[in-house]
C-alpha positions as CSV (number, residue, x, y, z in Angstrom):
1,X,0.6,-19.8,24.2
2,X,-2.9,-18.8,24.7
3,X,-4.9,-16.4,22.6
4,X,-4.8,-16.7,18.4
5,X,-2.0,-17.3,16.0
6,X,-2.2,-16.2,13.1
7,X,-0.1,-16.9,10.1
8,X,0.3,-13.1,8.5
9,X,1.9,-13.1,4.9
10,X,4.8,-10.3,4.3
11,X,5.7,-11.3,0.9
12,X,5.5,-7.6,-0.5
13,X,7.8,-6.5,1.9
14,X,10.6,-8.4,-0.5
15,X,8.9,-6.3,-3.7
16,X,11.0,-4.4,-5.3
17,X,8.6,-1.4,-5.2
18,X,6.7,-2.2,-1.8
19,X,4.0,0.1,-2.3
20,X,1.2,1.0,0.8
21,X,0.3,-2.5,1.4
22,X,3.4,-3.2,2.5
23,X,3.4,-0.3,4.6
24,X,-0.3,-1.1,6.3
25,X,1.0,-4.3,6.9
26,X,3.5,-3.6,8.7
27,X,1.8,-0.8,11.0
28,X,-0.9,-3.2,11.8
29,X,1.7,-5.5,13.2
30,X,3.2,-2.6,15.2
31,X,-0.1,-1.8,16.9
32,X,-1.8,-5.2,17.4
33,X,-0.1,-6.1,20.6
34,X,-1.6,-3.2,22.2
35,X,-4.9,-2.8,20.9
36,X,-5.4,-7.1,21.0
37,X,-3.0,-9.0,23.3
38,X,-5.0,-11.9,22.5
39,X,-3.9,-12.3,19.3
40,X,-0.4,-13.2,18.1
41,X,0.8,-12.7,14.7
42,X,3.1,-14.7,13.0
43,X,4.7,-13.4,9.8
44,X,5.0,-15.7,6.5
45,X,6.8,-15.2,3.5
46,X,9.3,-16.6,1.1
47,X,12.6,-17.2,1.5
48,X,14.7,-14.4,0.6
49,X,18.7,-14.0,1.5
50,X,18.8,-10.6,1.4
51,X,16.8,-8.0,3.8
52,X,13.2,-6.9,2.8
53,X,12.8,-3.7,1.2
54,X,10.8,-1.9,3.7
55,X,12.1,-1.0,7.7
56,X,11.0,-4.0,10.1
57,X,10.9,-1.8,13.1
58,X,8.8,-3.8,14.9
59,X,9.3,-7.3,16.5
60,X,7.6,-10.4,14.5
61,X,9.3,-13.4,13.6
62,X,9.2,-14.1,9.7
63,X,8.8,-18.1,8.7
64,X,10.3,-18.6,5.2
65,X,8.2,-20.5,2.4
66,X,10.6,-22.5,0.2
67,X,10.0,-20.4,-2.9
68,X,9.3,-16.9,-3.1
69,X,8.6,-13.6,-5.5
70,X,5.7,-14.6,-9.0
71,X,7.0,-18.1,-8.6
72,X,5.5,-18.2,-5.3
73,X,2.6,-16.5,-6.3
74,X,1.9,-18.5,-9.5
75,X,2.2,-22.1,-7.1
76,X,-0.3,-20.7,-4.8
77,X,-2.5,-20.0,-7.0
78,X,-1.9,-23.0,-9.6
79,X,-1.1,-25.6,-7.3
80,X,-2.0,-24.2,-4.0
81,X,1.2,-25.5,-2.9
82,X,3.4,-24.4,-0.8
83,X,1.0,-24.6,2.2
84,X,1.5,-22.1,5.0
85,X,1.1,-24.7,7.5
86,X,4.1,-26.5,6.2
87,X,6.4,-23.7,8.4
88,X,3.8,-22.7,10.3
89,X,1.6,-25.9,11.6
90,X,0.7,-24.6,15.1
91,X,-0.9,-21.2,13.5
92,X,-5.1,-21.2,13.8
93,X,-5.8,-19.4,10.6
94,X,-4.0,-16.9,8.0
95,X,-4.3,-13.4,7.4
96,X,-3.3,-12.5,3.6
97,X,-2.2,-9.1,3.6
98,X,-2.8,-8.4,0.1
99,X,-5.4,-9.5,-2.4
100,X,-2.6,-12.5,-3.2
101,X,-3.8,-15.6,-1.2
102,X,-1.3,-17.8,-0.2
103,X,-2.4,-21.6,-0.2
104,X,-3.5,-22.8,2.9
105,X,-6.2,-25.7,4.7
106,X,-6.3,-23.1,7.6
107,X,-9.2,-20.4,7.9
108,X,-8.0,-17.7,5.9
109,X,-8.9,-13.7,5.7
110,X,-7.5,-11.4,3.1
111,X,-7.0,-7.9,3.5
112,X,-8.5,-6.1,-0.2
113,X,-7.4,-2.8,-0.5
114,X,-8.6,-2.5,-4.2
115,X,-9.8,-4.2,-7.7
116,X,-8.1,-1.5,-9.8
117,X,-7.9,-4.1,-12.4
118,X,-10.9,-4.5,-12.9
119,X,-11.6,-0.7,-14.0
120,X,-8.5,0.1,-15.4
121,X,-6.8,-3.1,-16.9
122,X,-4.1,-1.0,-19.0
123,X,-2.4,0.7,-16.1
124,X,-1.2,-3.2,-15.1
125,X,1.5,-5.5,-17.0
126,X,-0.4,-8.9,-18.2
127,X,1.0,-10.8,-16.0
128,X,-0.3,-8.9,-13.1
129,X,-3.4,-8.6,-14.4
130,X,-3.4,-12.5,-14.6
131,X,-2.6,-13.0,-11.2
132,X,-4.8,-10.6,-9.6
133,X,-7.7,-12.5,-11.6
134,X,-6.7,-15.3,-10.4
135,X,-6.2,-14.3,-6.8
136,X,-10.0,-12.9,-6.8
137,X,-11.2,-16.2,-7.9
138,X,-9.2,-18.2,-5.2
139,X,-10.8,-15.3,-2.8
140,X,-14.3,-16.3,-3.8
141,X,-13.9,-20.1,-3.2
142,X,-11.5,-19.8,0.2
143,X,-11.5,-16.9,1.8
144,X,-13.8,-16.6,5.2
145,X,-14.2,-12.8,4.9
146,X,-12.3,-9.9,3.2
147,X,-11.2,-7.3,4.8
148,X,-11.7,-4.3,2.4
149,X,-9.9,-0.2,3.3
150,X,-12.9,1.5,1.6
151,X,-16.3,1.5,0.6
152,X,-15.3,1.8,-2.9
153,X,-13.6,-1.5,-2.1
154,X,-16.7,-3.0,-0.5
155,X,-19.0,-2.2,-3.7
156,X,-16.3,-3.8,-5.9
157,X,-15.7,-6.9,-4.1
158,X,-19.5,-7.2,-3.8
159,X,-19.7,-6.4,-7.4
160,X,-17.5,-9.8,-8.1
161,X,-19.5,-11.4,-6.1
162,X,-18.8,-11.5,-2.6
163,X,-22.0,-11.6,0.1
164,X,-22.1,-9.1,2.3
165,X,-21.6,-11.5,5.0
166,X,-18.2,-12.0,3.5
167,X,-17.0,-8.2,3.4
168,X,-16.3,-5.8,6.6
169,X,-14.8,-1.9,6.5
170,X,-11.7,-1.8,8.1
171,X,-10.0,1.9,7.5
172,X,-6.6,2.5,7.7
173,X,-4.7,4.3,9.9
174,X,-1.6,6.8,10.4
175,X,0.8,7.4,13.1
176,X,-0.2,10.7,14.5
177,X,3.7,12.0,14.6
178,X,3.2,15.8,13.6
179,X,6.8,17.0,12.5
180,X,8.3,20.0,14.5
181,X,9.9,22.8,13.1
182,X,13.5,21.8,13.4
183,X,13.1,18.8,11.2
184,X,11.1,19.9,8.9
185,X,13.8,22.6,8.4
186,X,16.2,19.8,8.6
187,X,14.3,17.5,5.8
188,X,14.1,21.1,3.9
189,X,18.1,21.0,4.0
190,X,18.7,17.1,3.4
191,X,16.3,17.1,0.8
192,X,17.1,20.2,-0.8
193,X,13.7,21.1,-1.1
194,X,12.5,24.4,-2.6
195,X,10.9,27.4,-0.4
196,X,7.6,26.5,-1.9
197,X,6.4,23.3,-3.5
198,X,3.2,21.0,-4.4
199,X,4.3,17.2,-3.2
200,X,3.0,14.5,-4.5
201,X,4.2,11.1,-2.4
202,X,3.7,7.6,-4.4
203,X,4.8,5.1,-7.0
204,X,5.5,6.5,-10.1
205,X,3.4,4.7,-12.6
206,X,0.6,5.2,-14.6
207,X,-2.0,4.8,-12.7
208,X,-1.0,7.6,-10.5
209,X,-1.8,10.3,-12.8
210,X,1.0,12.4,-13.0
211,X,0.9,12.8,-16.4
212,X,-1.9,14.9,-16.4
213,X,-0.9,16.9,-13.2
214,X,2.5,17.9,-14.5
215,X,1.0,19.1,-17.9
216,X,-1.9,21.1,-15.5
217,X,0.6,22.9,-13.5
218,X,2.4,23.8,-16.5
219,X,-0.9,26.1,-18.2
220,X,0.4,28.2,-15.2
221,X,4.0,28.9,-14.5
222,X,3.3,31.2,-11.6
223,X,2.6,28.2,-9.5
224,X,5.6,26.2,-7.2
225,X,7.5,23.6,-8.8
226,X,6.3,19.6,-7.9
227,X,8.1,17.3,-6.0
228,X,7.7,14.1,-6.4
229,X,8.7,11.6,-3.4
230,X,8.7,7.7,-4.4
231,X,10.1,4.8,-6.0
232,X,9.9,4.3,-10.3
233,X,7.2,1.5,-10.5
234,X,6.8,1.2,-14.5
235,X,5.5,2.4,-17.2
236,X,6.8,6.2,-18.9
237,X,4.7,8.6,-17.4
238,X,6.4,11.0,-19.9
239,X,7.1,14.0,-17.8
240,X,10.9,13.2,-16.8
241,X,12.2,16.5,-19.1
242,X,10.2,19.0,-17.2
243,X,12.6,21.7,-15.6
244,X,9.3,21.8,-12.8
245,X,9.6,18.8,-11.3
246,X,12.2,17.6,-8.7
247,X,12.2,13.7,-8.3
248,X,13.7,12.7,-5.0
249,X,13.2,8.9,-5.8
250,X,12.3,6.8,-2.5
251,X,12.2,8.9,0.5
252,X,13.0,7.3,4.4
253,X,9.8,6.9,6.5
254,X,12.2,9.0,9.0
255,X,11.7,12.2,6.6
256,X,8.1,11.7,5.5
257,X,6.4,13.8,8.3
258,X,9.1,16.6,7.6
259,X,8.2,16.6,3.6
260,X,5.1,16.9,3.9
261,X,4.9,19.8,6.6
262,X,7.6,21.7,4.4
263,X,5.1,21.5,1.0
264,X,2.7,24.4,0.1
265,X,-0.1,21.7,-1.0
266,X,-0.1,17.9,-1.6
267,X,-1.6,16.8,-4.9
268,X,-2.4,13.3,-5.1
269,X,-4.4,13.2,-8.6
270,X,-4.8,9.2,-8.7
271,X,-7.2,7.6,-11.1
272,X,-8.0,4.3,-8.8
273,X,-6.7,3.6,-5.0
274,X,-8.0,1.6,-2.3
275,X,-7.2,4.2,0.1
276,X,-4.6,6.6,-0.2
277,X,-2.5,6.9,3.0
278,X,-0.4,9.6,1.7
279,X,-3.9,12.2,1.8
280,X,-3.8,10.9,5.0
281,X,-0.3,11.4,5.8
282,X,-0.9,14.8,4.9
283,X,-3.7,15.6,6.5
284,X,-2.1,15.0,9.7
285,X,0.6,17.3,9.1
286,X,-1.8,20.2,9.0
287,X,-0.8,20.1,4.8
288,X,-3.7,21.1,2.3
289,X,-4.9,18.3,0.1
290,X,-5.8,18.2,-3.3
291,X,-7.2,14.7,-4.5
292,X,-9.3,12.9,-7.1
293,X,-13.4,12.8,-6.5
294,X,-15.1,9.7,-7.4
295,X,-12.8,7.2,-5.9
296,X,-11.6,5.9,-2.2
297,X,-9.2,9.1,-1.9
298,X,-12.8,11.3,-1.6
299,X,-13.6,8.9,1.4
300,X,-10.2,9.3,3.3
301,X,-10.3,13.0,2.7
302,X,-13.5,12.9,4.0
303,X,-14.9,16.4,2.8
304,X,-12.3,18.5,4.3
C-alpha cells in the first residue's frame, strides 16, 4: 500500500468516561481519507472483550495490545513495553492521541490537548496526576513533535520545555450539522427538556466548574433552570439537591445538535481545557455562549 501508515492509539475510546479526546480522535479518523488519501491510519489499543464506549461510525481496523486500561499505561511508561510494532510492524510511525504515549521504536507524534495538571493538580486523583507526569517526561525524550489544540497549549508545553521546533497549532474541528426544527422539537420531547434552559455539555467533575455556576444562577431565581448533559467523571461537585438542575447523564451524539439548538444559552464555566468542543458545538448551532476568559475556551470562542 503506498502512502503512510500510521499506527493511531484509541485506548480512551475503552475509558469509562471517554471525554473529548476520545471524541477528536475519532472525527479525525472520519475525515482523513478525504482531506489526505495518502495517509492511512491504523488504530491501536488494548485488548478489550467488550465494545468501546464511544460510536465507531467510521471504518478503521483496531490492533489489540496484549494488556490494556492503567496497566497498559503504567508498562508504557515504566517499561516501554508493550511496543506498538509488536501488532503493528508494517506501520511507519505512531500518532498518540492523547498526552499518554504508548511505547514505541517508531517515529512518534502526540496529540496535547492540555497540561491542566500542571495548574490545577487537585482537580486530578494521584494517580493520574502520576501518570500524566510521567507521560510529559516520556514526551520530552521521544516524541518528534506535539501536536497541541490551543495556544494556551503551545505556551504550556513550551513552558515544560518543548522547542518550538517541536510544537505546531492544530485546532479542532466540528461537524457543521445544524439541527432542523423537527428534531430539535423531537430531542425537546425525548429528552424532556424544559421550554427554556441554560445547557451546559461535559464531564461532571471538578474541574468543570459547576459548582460555582449552579450557586450563581441560584442569586437569581428568575433565570431558566440548567441542564446538564454528560457522564459523572468523579469528584462531588455538591450541587446534586438543587430542584434547578436537570441531569440527563450521557447524551447520544445523534441528539447533541438538537440540545443544543433547543437551550436559551450554553454555559461552559470551565477552570482549565485544551479546547472546548462543546463552545464550539454550540456555536454552530446558532446557540449563545457563555464561557471562561483566560483559558483556551476564550480562543475557540474567538471574541464572539
Amino acid at each position: 500500500m503506498e502512502g503512510v501508515r500510521v499506527a493511531y492509539t484509541l485506548e480512551q475510546c475503552w475509558h469509562r468516561v471517554p471525554g473529548g479526546t476520545a471524541v477528536s480522535a475519532i472525527e479525525v479518523a472520519r475525515a482523513m481519507p478525504q482531506v489526505r488519501p495518502d495517509v492511512h491510519l491504523v488504530g491501536v489499543s488494548g485488548r478489550h472483550g467488550e465494545d468501546s464506549s464511544v460510536t465507531f461510525d467510521i471504518s478503521i481496523d483496531v490492533a489489540g495490545l496484549p494488556t490494556s486500561g492503567a496497566l497498559l499505561y503504567e508498562t508504557s511508561l515504566r517499561l516501554r513495553q508493550p511496543k506498538v510494532e509488536r501488532v503493528l510492524p508494517e506501520v511507519d510511525m505512531v500518532h498518540n492521541t492523547t498526552i499518554i504515549p504508548f511505547a514505541t521504536n517508531k517515529p512518534m507524534v502526540a496529540t496535547v490537548h492540555d497540561l491542566a495538571f500542571l495548574h490545577y493538580p487537585e482537580f486530578f486523583t494521584r494517580q493520574g496526576n502520576r501518570v500524566f507526569r510521567r507521560s510529559l517526561s516520556s514526551l520530552r525524550k521521544h516524541a518528534a513533535m506535539l501536536l497541541c489544540s490551543s495556544q494556551k497549549t503551545i505556551d504550556d508545553c513550551r513552558d515544560a520545555g518543548f522547542s518550538a521546533d517541536r510544537v505546531r497549532y492544530v485546532p479542532l474541528g466540528v461537524r457543521a450539522e445544524v439541527a432542523t426544527i423537527e428534531h430539535i422539537a423531537e430531542v425537546r420531547t425525548k429528552l424532556q427538556l424544559p421550554r427554556e434552559f441554560v445547557l451546559f455539555v461535559g464531564t461532571v467533575e471538578p474541574r468543570k466548574n459547576l459548582a460555582r455556576l449552579v450557586s450563581a444562577m441560584a442569586q437569581d431565581p428568575t433565570l431558566p433552570p440548567l441542564v446538564v448533559a454528560g457522564a459523572q467523571g468523579w469528584g462531588d461537585v455538591q450541587m446534586h439537591d438543587s430542584d434547578r438542575v436537570q441531569f440527563l447523564g450521557h447524551v447520544e451524539d445523534r441528539y447533541l445538535p438538537g440540545l443544543y439548538g433547543a437551550a436559551s444559552v450554553m454555559a461552559y464555566p470551565s477552570l482549565w481545557e485544551g479546547f472546548g468542543l462543546p463552545v464550539l458545538e454550540a456555536m454552530v448551532q446558532g446557540t449563545p455562549v457563555v464561557t471562561s476568559s483566560g483559558i483556551s475556551t476564550e480562543e475557540v470562542a474567538g471574541g464572539a
